[in-house]
matplotlib code that plots the C-alpha trace (Angstrom):
import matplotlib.pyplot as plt

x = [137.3, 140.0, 141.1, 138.0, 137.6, 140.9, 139.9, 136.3, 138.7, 141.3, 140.6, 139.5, 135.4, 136.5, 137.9, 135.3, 132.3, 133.8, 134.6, 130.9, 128.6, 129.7, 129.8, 126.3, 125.2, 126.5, 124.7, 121.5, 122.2, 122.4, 119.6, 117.4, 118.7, 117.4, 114.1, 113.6, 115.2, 112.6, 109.9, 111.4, 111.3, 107.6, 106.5, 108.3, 107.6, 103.9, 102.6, 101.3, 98.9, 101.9, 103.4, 100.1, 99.8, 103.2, 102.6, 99.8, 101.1, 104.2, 103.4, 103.4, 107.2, 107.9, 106.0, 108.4, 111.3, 110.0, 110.1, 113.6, 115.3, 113.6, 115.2, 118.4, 119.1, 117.9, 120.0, 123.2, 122.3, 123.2, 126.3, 128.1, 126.9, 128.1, 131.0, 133.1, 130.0, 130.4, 127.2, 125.0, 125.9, 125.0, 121.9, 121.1, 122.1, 120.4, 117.1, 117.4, 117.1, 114.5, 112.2, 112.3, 111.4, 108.4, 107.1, 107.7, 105.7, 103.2, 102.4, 103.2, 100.5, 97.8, 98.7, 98.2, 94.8, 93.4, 95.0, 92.0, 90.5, 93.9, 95.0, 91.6, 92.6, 94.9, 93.7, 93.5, 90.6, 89.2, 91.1, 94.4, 93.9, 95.1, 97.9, 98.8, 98.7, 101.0, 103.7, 102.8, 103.0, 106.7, 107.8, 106.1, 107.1, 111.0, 110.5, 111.9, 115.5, 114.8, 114.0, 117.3, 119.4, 118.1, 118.8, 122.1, 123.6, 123.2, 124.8, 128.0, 128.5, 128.8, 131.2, 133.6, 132.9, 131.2, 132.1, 130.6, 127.7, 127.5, 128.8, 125.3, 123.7, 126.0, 125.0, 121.2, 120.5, 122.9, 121.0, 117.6, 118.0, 119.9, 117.0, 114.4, 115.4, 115.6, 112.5, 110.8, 111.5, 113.5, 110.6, 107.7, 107.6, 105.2, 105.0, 105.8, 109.4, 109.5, 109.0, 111.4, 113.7, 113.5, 113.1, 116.4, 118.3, 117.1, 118.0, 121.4, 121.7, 121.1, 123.0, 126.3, 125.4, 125.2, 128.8, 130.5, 129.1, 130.7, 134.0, 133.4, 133.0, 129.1, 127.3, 123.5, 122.7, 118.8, 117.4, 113.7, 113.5, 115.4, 114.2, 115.3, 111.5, 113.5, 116.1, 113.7, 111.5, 115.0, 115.6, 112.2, 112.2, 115.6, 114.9, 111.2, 112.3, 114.1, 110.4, 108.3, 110.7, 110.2, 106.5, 105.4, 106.4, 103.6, 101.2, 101.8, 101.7, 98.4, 97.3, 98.3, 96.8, 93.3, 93.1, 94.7, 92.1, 89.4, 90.2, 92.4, 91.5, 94.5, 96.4, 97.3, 97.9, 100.3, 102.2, 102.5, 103.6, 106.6, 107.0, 107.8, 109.9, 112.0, 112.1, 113.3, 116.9, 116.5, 115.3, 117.8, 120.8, 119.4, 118.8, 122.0, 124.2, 121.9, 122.9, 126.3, 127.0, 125.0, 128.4, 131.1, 128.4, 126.6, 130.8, 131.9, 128.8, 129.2, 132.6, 131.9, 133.6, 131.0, 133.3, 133.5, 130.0, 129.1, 132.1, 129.9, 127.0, 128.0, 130.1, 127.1, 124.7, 127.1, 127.5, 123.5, 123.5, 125.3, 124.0, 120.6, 120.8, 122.1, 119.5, 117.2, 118.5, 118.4, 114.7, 114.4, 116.1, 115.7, 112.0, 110.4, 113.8, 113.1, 109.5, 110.6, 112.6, 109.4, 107.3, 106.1, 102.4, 102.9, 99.5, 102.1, 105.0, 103.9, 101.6, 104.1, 106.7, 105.7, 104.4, 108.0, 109.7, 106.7, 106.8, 110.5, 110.4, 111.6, 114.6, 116.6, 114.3, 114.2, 118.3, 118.2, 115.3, 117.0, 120.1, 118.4, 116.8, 119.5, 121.7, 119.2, 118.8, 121.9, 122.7, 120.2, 117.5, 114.8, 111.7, 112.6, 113.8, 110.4, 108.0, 109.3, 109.2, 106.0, 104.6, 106.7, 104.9, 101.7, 100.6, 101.7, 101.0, 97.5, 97.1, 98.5, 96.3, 93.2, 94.0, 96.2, 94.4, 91.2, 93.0, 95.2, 94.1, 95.8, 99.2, 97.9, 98.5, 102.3, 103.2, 101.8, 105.0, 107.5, 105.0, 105.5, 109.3, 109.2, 107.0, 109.3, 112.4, 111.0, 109.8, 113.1, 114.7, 112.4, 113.2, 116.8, 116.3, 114.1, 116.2, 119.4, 120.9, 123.8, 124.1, 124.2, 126.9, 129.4, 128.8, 129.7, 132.9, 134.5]
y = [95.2, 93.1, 95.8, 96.3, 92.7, 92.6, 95.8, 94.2, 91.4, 92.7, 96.4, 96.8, 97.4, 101.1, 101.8, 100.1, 101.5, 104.9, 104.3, 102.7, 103.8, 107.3, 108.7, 106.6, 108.9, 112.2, 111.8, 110.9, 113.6, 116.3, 114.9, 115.2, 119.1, 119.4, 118.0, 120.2, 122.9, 122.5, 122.8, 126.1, 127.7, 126.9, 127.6, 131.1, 132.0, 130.1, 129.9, 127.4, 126.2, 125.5, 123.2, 121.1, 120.2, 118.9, 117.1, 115.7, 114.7, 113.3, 110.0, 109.2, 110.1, 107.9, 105.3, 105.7, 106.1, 102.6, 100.9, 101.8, 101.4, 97.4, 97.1, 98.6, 97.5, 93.9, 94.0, 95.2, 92.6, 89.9, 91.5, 91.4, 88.1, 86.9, 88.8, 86.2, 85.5, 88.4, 87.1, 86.8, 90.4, 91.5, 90.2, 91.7, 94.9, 94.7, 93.6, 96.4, 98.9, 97.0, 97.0, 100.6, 101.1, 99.3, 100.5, 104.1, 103.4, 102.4, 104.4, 107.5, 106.0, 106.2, 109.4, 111.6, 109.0, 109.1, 112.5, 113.7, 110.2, 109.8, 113.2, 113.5, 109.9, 111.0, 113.9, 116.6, 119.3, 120.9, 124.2, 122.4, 120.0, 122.6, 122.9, 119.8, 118.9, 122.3, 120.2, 116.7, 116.7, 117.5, 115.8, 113.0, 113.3, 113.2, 110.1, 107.6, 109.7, 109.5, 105.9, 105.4, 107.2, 105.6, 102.4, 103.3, 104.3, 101.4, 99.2, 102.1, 102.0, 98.1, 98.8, 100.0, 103.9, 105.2, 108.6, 108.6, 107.5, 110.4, 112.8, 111.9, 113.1, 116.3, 117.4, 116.6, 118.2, 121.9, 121.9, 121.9, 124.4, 126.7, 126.2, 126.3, 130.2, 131.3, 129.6, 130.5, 133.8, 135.5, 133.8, 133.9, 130.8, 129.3, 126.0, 124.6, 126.0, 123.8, 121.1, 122.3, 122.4, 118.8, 117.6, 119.2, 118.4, 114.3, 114.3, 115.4, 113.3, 110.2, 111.1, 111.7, 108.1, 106.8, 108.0, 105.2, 102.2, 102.6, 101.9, 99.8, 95.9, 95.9, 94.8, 95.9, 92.2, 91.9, 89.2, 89.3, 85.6, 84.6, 86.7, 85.3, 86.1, 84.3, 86.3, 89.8, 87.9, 87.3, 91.0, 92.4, 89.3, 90.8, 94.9, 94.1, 95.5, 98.3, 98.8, 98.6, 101.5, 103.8, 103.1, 103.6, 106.7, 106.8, 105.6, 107.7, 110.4, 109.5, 108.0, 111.3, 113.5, 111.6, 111.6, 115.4, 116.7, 115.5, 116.6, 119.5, 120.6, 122.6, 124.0, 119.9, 119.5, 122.0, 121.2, 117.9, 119.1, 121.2, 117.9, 115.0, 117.6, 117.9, 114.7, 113.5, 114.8, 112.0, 109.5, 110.2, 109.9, 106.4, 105.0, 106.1, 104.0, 101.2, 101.2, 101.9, 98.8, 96.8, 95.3, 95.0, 92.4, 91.1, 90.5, 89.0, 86.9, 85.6, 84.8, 83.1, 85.7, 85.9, 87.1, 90.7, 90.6, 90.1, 92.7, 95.5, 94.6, 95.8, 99.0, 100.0, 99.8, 101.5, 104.4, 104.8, 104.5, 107.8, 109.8, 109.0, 110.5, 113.5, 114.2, 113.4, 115.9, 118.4, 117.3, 118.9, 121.7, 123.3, 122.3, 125.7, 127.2, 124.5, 125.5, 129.0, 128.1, 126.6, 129.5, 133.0, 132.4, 132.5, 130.3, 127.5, 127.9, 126.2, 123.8, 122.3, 122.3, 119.9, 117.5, 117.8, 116.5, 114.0, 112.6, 112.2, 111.3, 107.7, 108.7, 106.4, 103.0, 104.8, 104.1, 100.5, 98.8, 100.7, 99.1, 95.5, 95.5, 96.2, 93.4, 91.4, 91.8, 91.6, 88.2, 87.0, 86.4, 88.4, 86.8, 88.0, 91.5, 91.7, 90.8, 93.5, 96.2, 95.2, 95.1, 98.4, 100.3, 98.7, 96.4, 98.8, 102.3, 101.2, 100.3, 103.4, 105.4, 104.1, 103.9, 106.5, 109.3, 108.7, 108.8, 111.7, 113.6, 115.3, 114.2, 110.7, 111.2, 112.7, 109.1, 106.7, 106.5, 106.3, 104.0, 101.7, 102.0, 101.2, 97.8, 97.2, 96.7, 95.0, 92.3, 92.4, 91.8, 88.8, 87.6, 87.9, 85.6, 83.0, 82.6, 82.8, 85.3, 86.7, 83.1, 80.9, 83.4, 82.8, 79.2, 79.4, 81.5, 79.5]
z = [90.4, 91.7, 94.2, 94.9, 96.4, 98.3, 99.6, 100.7, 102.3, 104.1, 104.9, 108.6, 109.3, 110.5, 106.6, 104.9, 106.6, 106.3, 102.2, 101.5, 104.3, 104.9, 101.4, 101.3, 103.6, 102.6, 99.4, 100.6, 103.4, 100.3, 98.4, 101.5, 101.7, 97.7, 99.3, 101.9, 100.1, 97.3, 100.0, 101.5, 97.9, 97.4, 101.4, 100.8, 97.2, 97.4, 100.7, 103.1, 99.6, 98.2, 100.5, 101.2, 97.1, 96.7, 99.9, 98.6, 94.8, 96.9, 97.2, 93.4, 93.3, 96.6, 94.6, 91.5, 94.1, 96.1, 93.3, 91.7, 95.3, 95.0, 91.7, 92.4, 95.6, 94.4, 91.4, 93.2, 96.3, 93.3, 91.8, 95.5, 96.1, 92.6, 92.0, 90.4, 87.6, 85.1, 82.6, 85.7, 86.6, 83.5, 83.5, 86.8, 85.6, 82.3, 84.1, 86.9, 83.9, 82.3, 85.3, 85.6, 82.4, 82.6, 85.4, 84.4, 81.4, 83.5, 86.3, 84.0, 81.9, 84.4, 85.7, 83.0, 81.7, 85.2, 87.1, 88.9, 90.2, 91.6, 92.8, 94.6, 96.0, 97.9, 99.6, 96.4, 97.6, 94.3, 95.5, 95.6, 92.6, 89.9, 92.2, 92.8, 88.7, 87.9, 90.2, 89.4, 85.6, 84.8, 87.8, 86.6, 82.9, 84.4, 86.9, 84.6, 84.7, 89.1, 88.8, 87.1, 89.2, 92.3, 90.7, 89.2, 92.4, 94.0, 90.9, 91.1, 94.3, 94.6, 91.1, 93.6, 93.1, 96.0, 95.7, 92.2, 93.5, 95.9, 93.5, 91.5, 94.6, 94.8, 91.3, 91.6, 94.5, 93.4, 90.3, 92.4, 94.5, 92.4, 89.9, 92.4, 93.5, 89.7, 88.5, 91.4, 92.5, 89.8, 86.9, 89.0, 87.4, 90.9, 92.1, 88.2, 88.5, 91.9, 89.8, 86.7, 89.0, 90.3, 87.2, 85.6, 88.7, 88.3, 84.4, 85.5, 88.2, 85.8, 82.9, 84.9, 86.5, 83.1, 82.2, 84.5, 82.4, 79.0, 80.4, 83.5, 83.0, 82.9, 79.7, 78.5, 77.7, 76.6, 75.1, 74.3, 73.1, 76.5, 79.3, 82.8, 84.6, 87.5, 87.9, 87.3, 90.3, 92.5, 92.0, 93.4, 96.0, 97.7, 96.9, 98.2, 101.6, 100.0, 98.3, 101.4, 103.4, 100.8, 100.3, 103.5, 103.0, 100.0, 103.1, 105.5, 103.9, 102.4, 105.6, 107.7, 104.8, 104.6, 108.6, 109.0, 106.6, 107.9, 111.6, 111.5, 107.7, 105.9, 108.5, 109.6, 106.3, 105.5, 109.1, 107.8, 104.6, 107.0, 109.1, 106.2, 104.3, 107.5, 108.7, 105.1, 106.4, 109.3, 107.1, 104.0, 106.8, 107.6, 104.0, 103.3, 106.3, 105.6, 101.9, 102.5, 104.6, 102.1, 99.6, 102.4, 103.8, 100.8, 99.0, 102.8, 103.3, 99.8, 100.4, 103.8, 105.5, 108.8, 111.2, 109.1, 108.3, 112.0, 112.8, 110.0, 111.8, 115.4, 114.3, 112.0, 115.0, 117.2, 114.7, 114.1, 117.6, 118.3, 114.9, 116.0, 119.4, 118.4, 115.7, 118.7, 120.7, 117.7, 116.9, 120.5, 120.4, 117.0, 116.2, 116.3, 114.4, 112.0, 111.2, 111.0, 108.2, 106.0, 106.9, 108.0, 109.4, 112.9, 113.2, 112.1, 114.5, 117.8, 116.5, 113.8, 115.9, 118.6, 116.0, 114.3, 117.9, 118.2, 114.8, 115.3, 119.1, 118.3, 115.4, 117.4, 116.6, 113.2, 112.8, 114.1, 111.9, 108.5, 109.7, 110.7, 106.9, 105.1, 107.2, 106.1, 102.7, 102.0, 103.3, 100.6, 103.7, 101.7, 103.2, 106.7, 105.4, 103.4, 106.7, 108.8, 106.2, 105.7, 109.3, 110.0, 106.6, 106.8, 109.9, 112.6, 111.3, 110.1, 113.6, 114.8, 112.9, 113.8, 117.7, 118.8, 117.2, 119.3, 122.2, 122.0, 119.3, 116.6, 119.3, 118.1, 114.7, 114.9, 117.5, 114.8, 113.0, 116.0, 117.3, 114.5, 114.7, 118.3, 117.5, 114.8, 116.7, 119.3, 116.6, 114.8, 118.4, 118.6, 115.0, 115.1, 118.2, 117.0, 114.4, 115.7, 112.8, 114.6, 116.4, 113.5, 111.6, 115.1, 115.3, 111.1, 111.6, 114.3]

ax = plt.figure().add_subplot(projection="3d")
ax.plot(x, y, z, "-o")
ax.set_aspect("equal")
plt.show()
């Protein structure tokens, strides 16, 4: 650990960002390809039907995921910024696995009490509803071991083991698609293999995470008659913007769902079902830089060190800058090729594919605010962090949905979420000015 904090000290921005942020990415950039792998195999071995139930049962794993990327990226936020304190991090780690366990117990609970109130909730037609609970239940059943892994990777890769933490990614994501093309096509196993295979491919992904602890310097430390609701609180105060980026995904896709049913019935549901599960790759690449420069500023900010957290902050921005406008460009280009890829019914290809290049028409906006988050979160400034997460995955695209649709249509519906990401940055812009972020951290390293 010791190397690990001269390294976080005296390595150049360049190294560190390519040892923490780039791995980051490569991992999330692989899990993303499991995603929309996962989606290929059902589109192609299911159909179009296919496709629309998963996106539909969807959101309850984005809920599982939101809330394991709060307590992960909460509970590592608190090791950087206390490295020195070995019981505290304990704690924190002890308490990140705790809250996933709870909540897993929980929303698996009402799931299988209450599955067709809450399927039908979010967009579930009586057709699609046996679908969607062949797919939901074991993906369900194997949450807890996603949960985990989410969380775990966070708390490795702040233990000075990025790779490892990508490696998890690596071995969940080869299991899923080599899973989803026996179960699928060699068993006929339908759109329950899909979710066999995710399921296998998440247990594995956990368990190999689990390997690291038994001989790293982190302690299970649980205490029934002493629990710290505090710290717990301090852990979902800091991760709560962490939460709110992965459960907006949970909203729009019930948002778009509700609204695409109702206006362009199962064809605009299953060409949203193409869209999210290609746009994941954008959105995976994203998370992943954000969480990657995440410890080399949480350890330098705890150590006073602004000059290099300042330093991360402009090469990350640069970086997204240029990895942004190229998956722009190939949002352009490729779009139809893309679609092609999901399915055969030619009644898809055209219409899908300009709401693919208009649901990702602002990717670039989509870099910056993961970036601006993250930055922010981890320099402990969680109620800032939290408001524009929230005004980003609620405030603006409930206001995009209910305007831009009535003015340009079903083209109204792909814009509402680079409309939010556009009003996003601008409000981040104004925020960082008011109060003087970068200022105050140039003023403090002088």
């Amino acid at each position: 650990m010791s190397n690990n904090k001269n390294q976080l000290e005296s390595q150049t921005i360049s190294k560190l960002f390519y040892k923490f942020a780039i791995p980051a990415s490569i991992g999330m950039l692989v899990n993303s390809l499991y995603v929309v792998a996962d989606g290929v195999f059902i589109s192609r071995g299911i159909g179009s039907v296919g496709i629309a139930a998963v996106n539909i049962g969807y959101p309850i794993i984005n809920l599982t995921a939101a809330l394991s990327l709060m307590f992960g990226a909460g509970g590592a936020t608190l090791i950087s910024l206390n490295s020195e304190n070995q019981n505290f991090k304990n704690k924190s780690f002890t308490y990140t696995i705790i809250l996933n366990l709870f909540f897993y117990i929980l929303i698996a609970s009402l799931v299988f009490m209450f599955p067709n109130q809450i399927m039908k909730s979010l967009g579930a037609t009586e057709l699609l509803l046996p679908m969607v609970k062949d797919y939901m239940y074991p993906c369900i059943i194997a949450s807890f071991f996603l949960m985990l892994s989410i969380s775990l990777n966070a708390v490795v890769r702040n233990d000075n083991a990025p790779k490892k933490a990508m490696n998890s990614l690596f071995i969940g994501a080869i299991t899923n698609i080599v899973l989803d093309y026996v179960f699928i096509f060699r068993f006929k196993m339908g759109i329950e293999g899909g979710a066999y295979a995710t399921a296998i491919g998440q247990i594995l992904s956990a368990i190999y995470l689990c390997m690291h602890f038994p001989n790293s310097s982190f302690k299970f430390d649980f205490n029934l008659k002493d629990i710290q609701w505090n710290l717990m609180g301090k852990i979902c105060s800091l991760g709560f913007s962490s939460f709110i980026l992965e459960f907006a995904v949970m909203v729009i896709t019930i948002l778009l769902n509700i609204t695409l049913s109702r206006t362009e019935g199962q064809i605009g549901v299953a060409a949203y079902g193409i869209i999210s599960y290609s746009f994941v790759i954008y959105r995976m690449l994203f998370t992943g830089l954000a969480q990657g420069i995440q410890p080399i500023v949480s350890f330098n900010y705890g150590r006073r060190n602004f000059k290099k957290v300042l330093e991360i902050f402009k090469f990350a921005h640069k970086f997204c800058f240029i990895a942004s406008t190229i998956a722009l460009l190939l949002a352009k280009l490729l779009a139809l090729d893309v679609v092609k890829i999901f399915t055969t019914e030619a009644h898809l290809f055209e219409y899908t594919a300009k709401g693919l290049f208009l649901y990702s028409s602002a990717i670039i906006f989509v870099g910056a605010n993961f970036m601006n988050i993250s930055y922010l979160q981890a320099m402990d400034k969680a109620l800032l962090a939290n408001f524009i997460s929230v005004c980003r995955g609620v405030v603006f695209m409930g206001i995009g949905i209910l305007v831009l649709p009535k003015f340009l249509g079903v083209n109204g519906i792909w814009l509402t979420l680079p409309f939010a990401d556009v009003m996003t940055f601008f409000l981040t812009c104004i925020i960082f000015k008011i109060f003087e972020i970068n200022k105050n951290l140039k003023k403090s390293s002088i």
